[in-house]
ROVEXLUM-133074 format. One line per field, with one value per residue: residue number from 1; residue in one letter; x, y, z of N, C-alpha, C in turn. Coordinates in steps of 0.2 Angstrom, whole numbers. Each point is the difference from the previous one (the first is absolute). Layout:
<rs>
k	[NUM,...]
r	[A,...]
neast	[X,...]
nnorth	[Y,...]
nup	[Z,...]
caeast	[X,...]
canorth	[Y,...]
caup	[Z,...]
ceast	[X,...]
cnorth	[Y,...]
cup	[Z,...]
</rs>
This chain:
<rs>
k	[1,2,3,4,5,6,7,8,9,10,11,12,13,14,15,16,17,18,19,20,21,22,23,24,25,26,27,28,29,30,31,32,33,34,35,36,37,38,39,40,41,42,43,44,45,46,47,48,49,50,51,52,53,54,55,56,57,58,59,60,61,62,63,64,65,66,67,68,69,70,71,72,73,74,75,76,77,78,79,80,81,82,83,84,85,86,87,88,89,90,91,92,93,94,95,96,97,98,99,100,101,102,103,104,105,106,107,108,109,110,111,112,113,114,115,116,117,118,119,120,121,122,123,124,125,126,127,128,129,130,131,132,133,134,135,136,137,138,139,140,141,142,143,144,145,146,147,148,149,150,151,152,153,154,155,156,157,158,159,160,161,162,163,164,165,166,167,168,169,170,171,172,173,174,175,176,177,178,179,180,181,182,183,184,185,186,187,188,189,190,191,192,193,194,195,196,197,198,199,200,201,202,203,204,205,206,207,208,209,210,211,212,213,214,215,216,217,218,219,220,221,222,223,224,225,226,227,228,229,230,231,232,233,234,235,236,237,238,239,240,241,242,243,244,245,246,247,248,249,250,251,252,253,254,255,256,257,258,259,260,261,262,263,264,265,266,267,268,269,270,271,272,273,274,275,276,277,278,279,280,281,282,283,284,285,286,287,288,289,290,291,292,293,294,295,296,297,298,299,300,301,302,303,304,305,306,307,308,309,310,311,312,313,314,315,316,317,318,319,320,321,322,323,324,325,326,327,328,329,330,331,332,333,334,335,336,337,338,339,340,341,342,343,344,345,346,347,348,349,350,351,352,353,354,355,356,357,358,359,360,361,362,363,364,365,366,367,368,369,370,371,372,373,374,375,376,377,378,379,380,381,382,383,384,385,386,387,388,389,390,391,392,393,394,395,396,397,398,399,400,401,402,403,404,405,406,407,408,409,410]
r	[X,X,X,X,X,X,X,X,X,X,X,X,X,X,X,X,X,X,X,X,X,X,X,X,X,X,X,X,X,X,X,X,X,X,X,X,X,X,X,X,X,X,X,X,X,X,X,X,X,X,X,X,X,X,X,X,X,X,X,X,X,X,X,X,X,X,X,X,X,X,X,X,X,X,X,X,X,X,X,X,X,X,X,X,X,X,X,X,X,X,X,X,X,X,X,X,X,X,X,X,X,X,X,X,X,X,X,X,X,X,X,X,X,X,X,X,X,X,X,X,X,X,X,X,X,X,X,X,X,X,X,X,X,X,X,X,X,X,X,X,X,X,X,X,X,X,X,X,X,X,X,X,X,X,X,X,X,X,X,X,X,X,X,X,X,X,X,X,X,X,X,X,X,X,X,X,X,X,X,X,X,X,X,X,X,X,X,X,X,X,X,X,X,X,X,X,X,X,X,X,X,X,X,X,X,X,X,X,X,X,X,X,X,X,X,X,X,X,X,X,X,X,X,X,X,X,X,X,X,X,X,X,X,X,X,X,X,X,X,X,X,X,X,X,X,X,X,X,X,X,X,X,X,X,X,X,X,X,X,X,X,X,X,X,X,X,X,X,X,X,X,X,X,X,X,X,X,X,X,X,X,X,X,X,X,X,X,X,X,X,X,X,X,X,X,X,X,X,X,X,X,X,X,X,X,X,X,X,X,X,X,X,X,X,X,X,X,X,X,X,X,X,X,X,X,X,X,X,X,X,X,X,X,X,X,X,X,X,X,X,X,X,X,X,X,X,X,X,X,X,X,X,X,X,X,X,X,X,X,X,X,X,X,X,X,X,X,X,X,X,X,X,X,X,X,X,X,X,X,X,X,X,X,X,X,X,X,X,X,X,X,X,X,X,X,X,X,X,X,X,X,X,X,X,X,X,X,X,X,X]
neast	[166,0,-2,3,2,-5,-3,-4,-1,-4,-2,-5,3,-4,1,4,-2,6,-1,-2,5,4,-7,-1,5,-1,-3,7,0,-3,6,0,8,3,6,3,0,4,2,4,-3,-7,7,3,-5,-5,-6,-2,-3,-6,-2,6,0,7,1,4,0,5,-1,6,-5,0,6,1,-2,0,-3,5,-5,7,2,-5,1,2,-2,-4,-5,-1,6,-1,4,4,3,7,5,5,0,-2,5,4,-3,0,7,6,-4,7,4,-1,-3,7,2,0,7,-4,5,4,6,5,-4,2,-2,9,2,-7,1,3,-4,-2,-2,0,-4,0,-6,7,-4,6,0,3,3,6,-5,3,1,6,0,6,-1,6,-6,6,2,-6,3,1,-4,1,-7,2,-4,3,-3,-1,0,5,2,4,-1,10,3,-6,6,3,-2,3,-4,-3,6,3,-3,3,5,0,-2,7,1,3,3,6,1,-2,5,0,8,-3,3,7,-3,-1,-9,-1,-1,3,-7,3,4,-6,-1,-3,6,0,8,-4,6,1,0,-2,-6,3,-1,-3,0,-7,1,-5,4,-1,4,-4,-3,-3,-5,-5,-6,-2,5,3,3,5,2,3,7,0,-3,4,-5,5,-4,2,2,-7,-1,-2,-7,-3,-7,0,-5,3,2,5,1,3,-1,8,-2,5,-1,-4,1,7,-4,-4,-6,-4,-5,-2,-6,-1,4,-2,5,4,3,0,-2,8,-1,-6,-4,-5,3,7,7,4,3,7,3,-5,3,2,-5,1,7,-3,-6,3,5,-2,2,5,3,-1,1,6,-2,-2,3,3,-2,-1,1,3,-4,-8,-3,-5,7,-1,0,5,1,4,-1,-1,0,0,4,0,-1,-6,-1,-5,3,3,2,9,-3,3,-5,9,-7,-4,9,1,-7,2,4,-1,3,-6,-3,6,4,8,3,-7,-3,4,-1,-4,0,5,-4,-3,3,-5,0,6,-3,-3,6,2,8,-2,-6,3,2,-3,-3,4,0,4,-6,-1,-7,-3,-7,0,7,-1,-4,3,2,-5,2,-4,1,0,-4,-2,-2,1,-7,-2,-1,-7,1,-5,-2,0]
nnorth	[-319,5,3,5,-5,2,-6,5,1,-8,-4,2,5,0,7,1,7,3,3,-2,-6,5,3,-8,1,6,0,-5,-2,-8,0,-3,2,0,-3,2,1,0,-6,4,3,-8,-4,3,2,1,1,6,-3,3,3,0,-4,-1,0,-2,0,1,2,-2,-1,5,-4,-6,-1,-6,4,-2,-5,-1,4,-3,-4,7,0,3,-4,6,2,4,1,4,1,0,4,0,-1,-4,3,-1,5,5,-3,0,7,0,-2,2,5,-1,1,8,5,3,3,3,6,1,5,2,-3,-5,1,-3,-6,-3,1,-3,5,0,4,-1,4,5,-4,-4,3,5,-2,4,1,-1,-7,-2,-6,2,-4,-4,-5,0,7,-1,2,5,6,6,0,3,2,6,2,-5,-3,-6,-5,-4,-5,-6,5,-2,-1,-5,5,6,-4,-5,4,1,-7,-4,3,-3,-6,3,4,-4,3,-3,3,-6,-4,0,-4,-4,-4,-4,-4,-6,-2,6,2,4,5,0,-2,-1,3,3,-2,6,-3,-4,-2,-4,5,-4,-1,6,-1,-5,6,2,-1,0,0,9,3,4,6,5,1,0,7,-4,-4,5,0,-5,5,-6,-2,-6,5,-1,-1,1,-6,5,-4,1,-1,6,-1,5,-2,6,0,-5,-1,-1,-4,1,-7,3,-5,0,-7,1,6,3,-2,-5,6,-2,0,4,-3,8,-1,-2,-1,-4,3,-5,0,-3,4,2,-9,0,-4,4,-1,7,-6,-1,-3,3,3,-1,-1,-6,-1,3,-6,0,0,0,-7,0,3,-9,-4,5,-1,-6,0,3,-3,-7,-4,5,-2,7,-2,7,2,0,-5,0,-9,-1,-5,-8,-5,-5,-1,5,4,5,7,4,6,-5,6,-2,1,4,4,5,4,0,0,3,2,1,1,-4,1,2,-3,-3,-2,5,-6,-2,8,-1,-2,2,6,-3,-4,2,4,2,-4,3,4,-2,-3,-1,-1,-2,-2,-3,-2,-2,-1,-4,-2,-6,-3,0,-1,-4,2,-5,2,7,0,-1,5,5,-5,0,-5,6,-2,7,-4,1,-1,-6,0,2,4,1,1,-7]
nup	[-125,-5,5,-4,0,4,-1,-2,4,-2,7,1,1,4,0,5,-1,-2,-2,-4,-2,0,-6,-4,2,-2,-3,2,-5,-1,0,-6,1,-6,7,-5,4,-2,3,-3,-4,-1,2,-6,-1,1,-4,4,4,5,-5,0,-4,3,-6,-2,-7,0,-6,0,5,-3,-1,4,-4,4,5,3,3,4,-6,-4,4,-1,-4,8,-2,9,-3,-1,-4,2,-4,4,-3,-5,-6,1,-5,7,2,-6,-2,5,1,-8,2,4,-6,-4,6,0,2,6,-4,3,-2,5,-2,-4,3,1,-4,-2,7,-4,-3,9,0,6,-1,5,3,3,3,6,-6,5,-3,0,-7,-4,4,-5,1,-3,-6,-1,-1,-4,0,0,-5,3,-2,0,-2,1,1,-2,1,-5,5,-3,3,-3,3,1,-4,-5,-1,1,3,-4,-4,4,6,-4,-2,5,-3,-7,3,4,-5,2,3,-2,5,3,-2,5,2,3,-5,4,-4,2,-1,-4,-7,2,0,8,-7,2,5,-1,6,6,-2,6,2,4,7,4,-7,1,7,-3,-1,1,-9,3,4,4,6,2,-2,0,6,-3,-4,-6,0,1,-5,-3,-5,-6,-5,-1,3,0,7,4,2,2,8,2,-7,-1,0,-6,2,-2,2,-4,7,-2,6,-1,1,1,-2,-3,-4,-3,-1,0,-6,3,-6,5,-2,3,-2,2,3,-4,-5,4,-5,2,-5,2,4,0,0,-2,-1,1,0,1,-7,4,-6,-4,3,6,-1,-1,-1,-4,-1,3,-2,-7,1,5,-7,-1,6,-1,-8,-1,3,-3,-7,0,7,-2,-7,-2,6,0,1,-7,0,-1,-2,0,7,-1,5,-3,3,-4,2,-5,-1,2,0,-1,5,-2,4,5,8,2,7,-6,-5,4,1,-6,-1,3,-5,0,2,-4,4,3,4,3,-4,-1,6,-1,-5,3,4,-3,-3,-3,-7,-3,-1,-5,-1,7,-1,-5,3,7,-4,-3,4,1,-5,0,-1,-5,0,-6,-4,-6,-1,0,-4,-5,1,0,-5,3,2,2,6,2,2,9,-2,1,7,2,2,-4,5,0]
caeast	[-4,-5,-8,-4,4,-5,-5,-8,-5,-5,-6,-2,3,-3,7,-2,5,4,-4,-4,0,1,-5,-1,4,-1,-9,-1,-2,7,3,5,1,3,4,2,10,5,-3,5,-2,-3,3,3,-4,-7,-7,-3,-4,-5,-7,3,3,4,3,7,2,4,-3,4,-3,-6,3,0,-6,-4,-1,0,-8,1,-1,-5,-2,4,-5,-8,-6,-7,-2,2,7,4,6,5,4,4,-2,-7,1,0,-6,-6,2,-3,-7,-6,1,-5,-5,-1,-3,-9,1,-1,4,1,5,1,5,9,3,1,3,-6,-2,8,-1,-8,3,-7,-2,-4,0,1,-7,2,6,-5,4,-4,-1,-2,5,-5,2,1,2,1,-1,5,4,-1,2,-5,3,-5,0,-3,-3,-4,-3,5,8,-1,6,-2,7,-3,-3,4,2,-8,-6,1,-5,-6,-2,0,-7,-5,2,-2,-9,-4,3,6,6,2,5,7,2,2,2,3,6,-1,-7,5,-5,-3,2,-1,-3,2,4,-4,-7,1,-1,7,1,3,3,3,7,4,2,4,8,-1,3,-5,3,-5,-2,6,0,-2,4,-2,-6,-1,-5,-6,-2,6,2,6,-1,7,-1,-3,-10,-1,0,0,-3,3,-4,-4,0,-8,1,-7,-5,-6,0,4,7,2,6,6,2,3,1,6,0,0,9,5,-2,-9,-5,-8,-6,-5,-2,-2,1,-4,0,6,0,6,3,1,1,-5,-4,-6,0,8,4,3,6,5,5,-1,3,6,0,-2,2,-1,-5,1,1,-5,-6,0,-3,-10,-2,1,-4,-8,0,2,-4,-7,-5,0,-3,-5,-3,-4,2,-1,7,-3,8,-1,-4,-4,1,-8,-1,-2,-7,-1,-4,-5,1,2,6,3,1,-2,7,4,-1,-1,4,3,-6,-1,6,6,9,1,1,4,7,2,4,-6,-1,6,-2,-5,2,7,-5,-6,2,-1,5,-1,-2,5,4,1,6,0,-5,4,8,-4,-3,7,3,3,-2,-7,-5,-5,-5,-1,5,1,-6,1,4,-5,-5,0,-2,4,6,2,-1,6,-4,-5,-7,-1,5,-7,-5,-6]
canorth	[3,7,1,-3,-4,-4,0,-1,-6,1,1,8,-1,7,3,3,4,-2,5,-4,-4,3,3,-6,-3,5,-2,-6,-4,-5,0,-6,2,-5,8,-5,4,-3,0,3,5,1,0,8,2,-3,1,-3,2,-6,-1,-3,-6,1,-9,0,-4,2,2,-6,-6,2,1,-6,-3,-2,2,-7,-3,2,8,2,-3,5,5,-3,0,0,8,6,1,8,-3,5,-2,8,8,-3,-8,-8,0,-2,-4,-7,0,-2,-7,0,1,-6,-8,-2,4,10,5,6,-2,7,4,2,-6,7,7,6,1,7,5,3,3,3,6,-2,3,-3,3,1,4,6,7,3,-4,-9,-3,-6,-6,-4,-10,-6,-2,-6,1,5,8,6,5,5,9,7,4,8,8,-1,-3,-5,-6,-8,-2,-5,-2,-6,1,-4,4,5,5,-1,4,5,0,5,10,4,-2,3,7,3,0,-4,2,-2,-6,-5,-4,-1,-2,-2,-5,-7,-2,2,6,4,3,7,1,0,3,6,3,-2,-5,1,-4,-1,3,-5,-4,1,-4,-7,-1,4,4,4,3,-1,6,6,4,2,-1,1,2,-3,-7,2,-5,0,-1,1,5,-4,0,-5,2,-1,3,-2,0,6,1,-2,0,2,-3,3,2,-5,1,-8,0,-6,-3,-8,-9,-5,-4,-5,3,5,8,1,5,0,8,4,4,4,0,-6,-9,-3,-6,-3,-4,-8,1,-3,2,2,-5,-4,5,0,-2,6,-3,1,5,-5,-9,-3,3,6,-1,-1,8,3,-2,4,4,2,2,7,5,-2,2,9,3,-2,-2,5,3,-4,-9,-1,2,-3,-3,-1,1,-3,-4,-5,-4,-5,3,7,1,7,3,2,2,-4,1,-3,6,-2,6,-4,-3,-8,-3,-2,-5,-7,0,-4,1,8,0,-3,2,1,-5,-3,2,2,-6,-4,1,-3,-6,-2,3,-3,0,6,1,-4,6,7,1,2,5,6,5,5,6,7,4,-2,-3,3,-5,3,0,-7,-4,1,-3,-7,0,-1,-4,-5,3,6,-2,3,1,-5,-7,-3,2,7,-2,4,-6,-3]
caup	[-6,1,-3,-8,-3,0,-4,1,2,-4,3,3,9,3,5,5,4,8,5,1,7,7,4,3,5,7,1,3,-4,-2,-8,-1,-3,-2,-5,-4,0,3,9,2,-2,5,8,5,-2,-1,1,7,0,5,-6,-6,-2,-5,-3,-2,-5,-5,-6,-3,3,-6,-8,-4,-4,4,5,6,5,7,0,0,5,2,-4,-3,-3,1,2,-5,3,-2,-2,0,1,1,-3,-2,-4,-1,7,-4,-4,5,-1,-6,1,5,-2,-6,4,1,6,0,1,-3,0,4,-4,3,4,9,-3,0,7,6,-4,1,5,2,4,6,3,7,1,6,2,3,-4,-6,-3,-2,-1,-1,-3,-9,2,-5,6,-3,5,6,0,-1,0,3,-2,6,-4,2,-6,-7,-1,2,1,1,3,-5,-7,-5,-7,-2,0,1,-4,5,5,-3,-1,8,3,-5,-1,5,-3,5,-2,6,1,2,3,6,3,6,0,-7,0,-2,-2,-4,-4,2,-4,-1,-3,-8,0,-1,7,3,2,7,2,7,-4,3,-3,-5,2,0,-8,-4,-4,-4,7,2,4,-3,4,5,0,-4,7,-2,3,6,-3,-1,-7,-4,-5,-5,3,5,6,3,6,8,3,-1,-5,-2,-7,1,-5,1,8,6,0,-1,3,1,7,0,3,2,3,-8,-5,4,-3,2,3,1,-1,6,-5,4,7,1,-2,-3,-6,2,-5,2,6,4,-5,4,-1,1,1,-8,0,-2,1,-8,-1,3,0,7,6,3,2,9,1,-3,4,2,-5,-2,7,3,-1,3,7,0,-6,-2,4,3,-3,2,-3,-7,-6,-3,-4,-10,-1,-10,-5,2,-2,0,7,2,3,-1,5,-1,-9,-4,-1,4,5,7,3,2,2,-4,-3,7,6,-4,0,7,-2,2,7,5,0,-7,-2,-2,-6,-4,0,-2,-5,-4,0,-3,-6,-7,-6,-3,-6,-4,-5,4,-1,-7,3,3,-6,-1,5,-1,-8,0,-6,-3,-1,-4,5,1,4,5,2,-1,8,8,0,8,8,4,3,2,4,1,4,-6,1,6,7,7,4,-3]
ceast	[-2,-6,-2,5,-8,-4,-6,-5,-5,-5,0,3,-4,7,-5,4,3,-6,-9,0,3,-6,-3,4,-3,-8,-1,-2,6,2,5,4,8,6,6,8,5,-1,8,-4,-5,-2,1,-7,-8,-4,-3,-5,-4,-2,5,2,4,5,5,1,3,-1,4,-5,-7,3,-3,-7,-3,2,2,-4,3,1,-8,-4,3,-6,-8,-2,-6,0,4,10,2,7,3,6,7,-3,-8,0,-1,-6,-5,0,-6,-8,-5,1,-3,-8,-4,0,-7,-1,-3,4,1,5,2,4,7,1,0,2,-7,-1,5,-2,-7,2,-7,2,-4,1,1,-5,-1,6,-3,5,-4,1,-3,6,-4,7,0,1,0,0,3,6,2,2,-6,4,-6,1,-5,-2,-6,1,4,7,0,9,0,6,0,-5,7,-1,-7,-7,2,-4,-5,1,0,-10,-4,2,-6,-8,-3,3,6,9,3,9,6,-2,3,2,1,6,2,-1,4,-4,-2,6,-4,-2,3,4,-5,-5,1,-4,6,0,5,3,3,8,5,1,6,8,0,1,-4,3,-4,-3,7,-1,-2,3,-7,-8,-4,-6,-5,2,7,2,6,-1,5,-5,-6,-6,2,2,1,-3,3,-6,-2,-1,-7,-2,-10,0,-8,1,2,8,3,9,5,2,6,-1,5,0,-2,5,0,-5,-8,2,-7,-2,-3,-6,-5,-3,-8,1,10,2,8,4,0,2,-5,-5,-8,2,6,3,6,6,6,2,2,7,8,0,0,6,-1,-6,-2,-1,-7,-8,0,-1,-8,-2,-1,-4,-6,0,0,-2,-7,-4,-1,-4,-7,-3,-4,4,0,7,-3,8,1,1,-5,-1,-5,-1,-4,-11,-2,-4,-6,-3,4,8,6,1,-1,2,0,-1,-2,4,2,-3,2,7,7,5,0,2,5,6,4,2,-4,-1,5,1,-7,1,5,-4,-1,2,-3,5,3,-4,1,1,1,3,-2,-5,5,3,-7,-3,7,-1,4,2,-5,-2,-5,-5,-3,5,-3,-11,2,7,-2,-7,-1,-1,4,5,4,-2,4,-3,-2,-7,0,3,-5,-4,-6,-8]
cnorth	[7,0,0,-7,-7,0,2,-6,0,2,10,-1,9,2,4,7,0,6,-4,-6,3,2,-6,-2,5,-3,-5,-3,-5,0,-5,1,-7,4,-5,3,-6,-1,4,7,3,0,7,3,-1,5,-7,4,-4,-6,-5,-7,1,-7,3,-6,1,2,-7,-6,-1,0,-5,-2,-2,1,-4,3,6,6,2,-3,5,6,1,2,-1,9,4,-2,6,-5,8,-2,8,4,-4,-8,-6,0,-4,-6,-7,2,-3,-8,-3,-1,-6,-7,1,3,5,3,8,3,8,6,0,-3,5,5,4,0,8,6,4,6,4,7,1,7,1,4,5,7,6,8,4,-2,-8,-4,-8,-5,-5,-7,-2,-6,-9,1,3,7,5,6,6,6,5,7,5,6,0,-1,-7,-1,-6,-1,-7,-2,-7,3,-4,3,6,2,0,6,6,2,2,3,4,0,3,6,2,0,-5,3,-2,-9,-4,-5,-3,-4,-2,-6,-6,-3,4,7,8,5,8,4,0,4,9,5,1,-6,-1,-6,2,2,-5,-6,0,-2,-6,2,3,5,6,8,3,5,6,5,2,-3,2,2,-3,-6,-2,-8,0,-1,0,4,-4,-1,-8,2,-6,0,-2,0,8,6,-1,3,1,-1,2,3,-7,-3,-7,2,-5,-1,-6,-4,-5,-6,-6,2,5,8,0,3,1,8,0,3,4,-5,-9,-5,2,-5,-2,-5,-5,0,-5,-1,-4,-11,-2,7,-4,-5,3,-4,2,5,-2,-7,-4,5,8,1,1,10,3,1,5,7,5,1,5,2,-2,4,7,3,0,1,7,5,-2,-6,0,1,-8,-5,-2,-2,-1,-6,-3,-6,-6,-1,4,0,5,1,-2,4,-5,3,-4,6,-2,3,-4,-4,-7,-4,0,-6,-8,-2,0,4,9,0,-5,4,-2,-7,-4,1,-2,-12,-3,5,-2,-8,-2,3,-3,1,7,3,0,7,6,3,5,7,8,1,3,6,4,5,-6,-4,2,-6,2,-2,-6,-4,2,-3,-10,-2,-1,-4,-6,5,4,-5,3,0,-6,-6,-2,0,4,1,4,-6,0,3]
cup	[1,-3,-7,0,3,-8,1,1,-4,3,1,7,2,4,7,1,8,5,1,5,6,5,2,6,6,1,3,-5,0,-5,1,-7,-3,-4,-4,-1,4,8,5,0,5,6,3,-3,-3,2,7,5,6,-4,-7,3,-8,-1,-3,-5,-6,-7,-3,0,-6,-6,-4,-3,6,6,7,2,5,-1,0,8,6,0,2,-6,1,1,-6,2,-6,-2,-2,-2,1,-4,-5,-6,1,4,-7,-3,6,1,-3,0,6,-1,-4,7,3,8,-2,2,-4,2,0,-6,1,4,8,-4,1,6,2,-6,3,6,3,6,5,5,7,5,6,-1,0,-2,-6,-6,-1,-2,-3,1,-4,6,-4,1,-4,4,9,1,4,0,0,-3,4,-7,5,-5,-2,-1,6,1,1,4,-1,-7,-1,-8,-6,-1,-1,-5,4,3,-7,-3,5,2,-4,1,9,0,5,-6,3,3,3,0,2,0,7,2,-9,-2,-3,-2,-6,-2,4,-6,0,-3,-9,1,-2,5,4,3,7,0,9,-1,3,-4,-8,2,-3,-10,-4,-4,-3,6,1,5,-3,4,7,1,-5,7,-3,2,6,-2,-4,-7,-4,-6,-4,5,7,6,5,8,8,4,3,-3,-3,-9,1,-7,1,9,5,-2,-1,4,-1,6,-2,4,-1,1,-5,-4,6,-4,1,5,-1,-2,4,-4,4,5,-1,-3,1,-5,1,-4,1,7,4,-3,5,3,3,0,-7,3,2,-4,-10,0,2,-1,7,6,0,4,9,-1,-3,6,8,1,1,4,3,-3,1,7,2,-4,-1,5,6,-1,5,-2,-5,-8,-3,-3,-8,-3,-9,-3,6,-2,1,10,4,-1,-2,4,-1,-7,-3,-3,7,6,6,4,3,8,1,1,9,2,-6,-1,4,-4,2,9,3,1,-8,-2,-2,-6,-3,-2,-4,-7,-3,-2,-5,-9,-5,-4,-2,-4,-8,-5,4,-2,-5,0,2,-4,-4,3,3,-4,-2,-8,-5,-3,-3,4,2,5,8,4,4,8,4,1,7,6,4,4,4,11,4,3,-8,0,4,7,5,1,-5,5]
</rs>
């Protein structure tokens, strides 16, 4: 059933904004939440949390006139419960029938469609360049992404399509232009923004061999961003290739190894934004791009660069990847960051040999990301997708990382 095809409930059902219970779940507070979506749906995806206790009971279970005992024997009735469900309908329908047994309940706007619509700005506190860097998060999908902003001009790197009125709002409400943005690779979890935003748009120049239609070889350096630009504003970024944004410098660093085209940013010389490379929690999957057999090789890959690239770098340089996962740990400012001599001392996979690493990453793989396939022809240029289609694709969990859980020491 869709959403309007629910009846209105007689009882009053109160709704909760999704940015509301999220401020409840950070405050520790307990929340008990009743999510009414199919238990396949739920399986691959759920609000969670230290503080949540989450039930799964299907909206079908709420049709009939009378209620089986054992559905509602499912349900307390000594605490407040949030009822959820995909875009908010069936969440309110089973609310109001809830209400009428005499339950406290309330019921989650837009459902997960409103979770995955919360996106937050977080100051990265520990980054000692010039200007100001912040950290976007999405925190239904683990996404992040970054904007660096100085005297009057800014770049994001990892935008989502999905937000590109938001960064265009905070380019506008912190008087900056916004001049370029950034990809670090090409993205198999979520729509890439850099093709929507009205800024130069950088893609990896190493990722246009995999079929990227919208990018092409330029001809010479350019002296403002020694960068590779076609006719259509699209730049290509090679390895050491920089790009100014006010008084600080943004470097491209290839890393090789989640796809054949990941390239990390050096962003004046104090946070590396490493995309799916290395993330404050696990190190990146290889296998989204070749699949399982090409996977030994990618991983391989990753290694040289984690080892040549990344950790070469000083210990206080800051790592900052693009996503996160319920594994993962914030800092202290409440952004996913960590230098990298942190990610060493905590992280066994940075310090083994290569057949070892390449052994415990093939291990352990989460699911793929759902609707990858479809993702990347998109993020090529491959397919065009409306805004909705393309919202309702990257719905779930990134997945992008090659552990399920954290691979740094407890």
């Amino acid at each position: 059933m869709n959403a309007e095809d629910f009846p209105t409930p007689d009882a009053d059902v109160a709704s909760v904004a999704p940015e509301t219970l999220k401020d409840r779940i950070d405050d520790g507070e307990s929340v008990t939440l009743l999510d009414a979506r199919m238990s396949t749906e739920y399986e691959e995806w759920h609000v969670d949390g230290e503080t949540v206790t989450s039930i799964n009971v299907p909206y079908f279970e709420f049709l009939d006139d009378e209620i089986d005992e054992s559905v509602l024997d499912r349900i307390p009735d000594d605490r407040e419960v949030t009822v959820l469900c995909a875009k908010g309908g069936a969440s309110e329908y089973v609310a109001g029938t809830l209400v009428e047994q005499g339950y406290d309940v309330d019921h989650l706007e837009d459902g997960m469609n409103g979770w995955a619509s919360i996106y937050e700005a977080v100051e990265v506190e520990r980054y000692d360049g010039a200007g100001t860097l912040l950290q976007y998060q999405r925190p239904s999908t683990g996404c992040l992404g970054y904007l660096l902003y100085d005297d009057g001009e800014a770049a994001i790197i990892d935008p989502l399509r999905a937000f590109t009125d938001r960064y265009l709002a905070d380019a506008a409400e912190l008087s900056v232009d916004l001049q370029y943005a950034l990809d670090t690779h090409v993205h198999a979890d979520h729509i890439s923004g850099v093709r929507d935003l009205d800024a130069e748009g950088v893609v990896p120049e190493a990722a246009v061999d995999r079929g990227v239609t919208y990018a092409a070889d330029g001809s010479s350096a350019s002296p403002a961003s020694q960068a590779r630009q076609d006719a259509d504003g699209l730049t290509t970024a090679a390895d050491g290739d920089t790009f100014q944004v006010g008084d600080a410098t943004i470097e491209a660093v290839y890393t090789p190894g989640h796809t054949t085209g990941m390239t990390s940013y050096l962003i004046d010389d104090s946070l590396l934004a490493t995309g799916d490379g290395l993330f404050v929690e696990s190190v990146a999957r290889p296998d989204l791009e070749e699949g399982d057999d090409g996977a030994p090789d990618a991983a391989r890959m990753l290694y040289e660069s984690l080892q040549e690239r990344v950790l070469t770098l000083p210990d206080d340089t800051l790592v900052g990847g693009a996503h996160f996962s319920d594994a993962a740990e914030p800092a202290d400012d409440g952004t996913y960051t960590a230098p990298i001599g942190e990610l060493v001392a905590e992280m066994d996979a940075l310090t083994m040999d290569e057949d070892d690493f390449v052994d415990l990453i093939l291990s352990d793989m989460p699911p793929r990301p759902a609707n990858y396939e479809e993702i990347i022809a998109t993020n090529l240029g491959q397919n065009a997708v409306d805004d909705e289609t393309a919202f309702t694709l990257e719905l779930g969990p990134n997945n992008c990382a090659a552990s399920q859980g954290s691979v740094a020491d407890d």
